[in-house]
C-alpha positions as CSV (number, residue, x, y, z in Angstrom):
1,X,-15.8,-21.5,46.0
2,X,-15.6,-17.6,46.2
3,X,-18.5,-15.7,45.5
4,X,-17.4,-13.4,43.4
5,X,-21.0,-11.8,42.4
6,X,-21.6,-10.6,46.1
7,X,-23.2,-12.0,49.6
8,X,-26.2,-12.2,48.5
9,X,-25.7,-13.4,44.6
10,X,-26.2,-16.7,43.6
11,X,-22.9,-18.6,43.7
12,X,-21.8,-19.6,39.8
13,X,-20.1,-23.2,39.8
14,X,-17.9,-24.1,36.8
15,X,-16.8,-27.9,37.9
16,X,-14.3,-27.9,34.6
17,X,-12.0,-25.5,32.4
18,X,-13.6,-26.7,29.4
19,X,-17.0,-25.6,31.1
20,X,-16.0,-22.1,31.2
21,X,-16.8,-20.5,28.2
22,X,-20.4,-21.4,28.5
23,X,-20.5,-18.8,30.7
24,X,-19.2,-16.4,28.3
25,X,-21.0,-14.7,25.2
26,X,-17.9,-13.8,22.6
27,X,-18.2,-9.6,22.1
28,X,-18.4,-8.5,18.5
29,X,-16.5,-5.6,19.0
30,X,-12.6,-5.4,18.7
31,X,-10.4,-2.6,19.4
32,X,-7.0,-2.2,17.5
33,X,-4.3,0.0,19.9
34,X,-1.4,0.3,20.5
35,X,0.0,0.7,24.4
36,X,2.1,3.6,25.6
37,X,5.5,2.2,26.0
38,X,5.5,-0.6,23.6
39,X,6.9,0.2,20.9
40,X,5.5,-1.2,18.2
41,X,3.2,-3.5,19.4
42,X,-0.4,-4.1,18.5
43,X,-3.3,-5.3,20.8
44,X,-6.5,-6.1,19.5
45,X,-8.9,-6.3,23.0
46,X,-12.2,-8.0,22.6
47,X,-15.0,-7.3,25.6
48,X,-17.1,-10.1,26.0
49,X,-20.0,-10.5,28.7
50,X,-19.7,-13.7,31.2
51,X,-21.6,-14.6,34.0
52,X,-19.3,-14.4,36.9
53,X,-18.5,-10.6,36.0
54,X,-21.7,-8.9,35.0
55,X,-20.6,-5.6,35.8
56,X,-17.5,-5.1,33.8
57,X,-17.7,-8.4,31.4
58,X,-14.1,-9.7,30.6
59,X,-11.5,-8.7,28.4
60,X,-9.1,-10.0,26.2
61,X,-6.4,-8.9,24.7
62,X,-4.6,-10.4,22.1
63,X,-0.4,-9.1,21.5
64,X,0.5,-8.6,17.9
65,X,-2.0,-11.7,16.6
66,X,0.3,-14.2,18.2
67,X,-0.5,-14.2,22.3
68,X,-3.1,-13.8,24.3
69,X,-1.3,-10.7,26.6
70,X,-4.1,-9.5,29.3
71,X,-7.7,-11.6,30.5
72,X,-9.7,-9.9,33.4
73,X,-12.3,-7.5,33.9
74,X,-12.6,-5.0,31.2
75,X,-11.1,-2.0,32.0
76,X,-10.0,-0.4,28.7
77,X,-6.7,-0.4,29.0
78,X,-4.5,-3.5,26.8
79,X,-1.5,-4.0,29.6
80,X,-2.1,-4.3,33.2
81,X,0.8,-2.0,33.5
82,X,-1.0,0.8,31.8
83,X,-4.2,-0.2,33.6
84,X,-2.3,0.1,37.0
85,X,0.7,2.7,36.0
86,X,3.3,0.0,37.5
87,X,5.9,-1.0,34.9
88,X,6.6,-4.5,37.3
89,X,3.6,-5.8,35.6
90,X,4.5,-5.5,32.1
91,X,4.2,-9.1,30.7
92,X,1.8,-10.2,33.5
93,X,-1.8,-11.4,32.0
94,X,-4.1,-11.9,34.6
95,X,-3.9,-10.1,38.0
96,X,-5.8,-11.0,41.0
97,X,-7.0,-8.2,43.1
98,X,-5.2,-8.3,47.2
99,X,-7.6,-6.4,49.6
């Protein structure tokens, strides 16, 4: 398993899916937006704390209430194409970072 926290972080081991979101505390905030380029689309992006992203918590983002449309580290932004100014990645939800 990656550390994803850093070399010298303690390593966070989630053995199932369903384990997951005890790692997360649900955000009591949501943000209603629109994203440039959609038309008429609205996201509502909820940022939530979880313990494998401490710095930036995770973000979802919900597409008119009927699909979940972006999950990753908060960022502000409700499209990875806005988030990354790169129309190929309309429609993509998560996106892994290449170094």
């Amino acid at each position: 398993m990656q550390n994803l926290a850093g070399d010298d972080a303690p390593r966070l081991q989630i053995d199932r899916p369903a384990d997951v979101w005890r790692h997360v505390d649900l955000g009591s905030v949501l943000v209603v937006a629109r994203d440039h380029g959609s038309g008429r689309d609205v996201f509502v992006s909820l940022e939530s704390n979880c313990a494998w992203e401490v710095e930036h918590g995770l973000q979802l983002v919900f597409k008119n209430g009927r699909e979940v449309s972006k999950v990753g580290p908060f960022d502000g932004h409700v499209s990875n194409a806005s988030a990354y100014d790169d129309d190929a990645l309309d429609g993509v939800i998560y996106r892994t970072l290449v170094e």
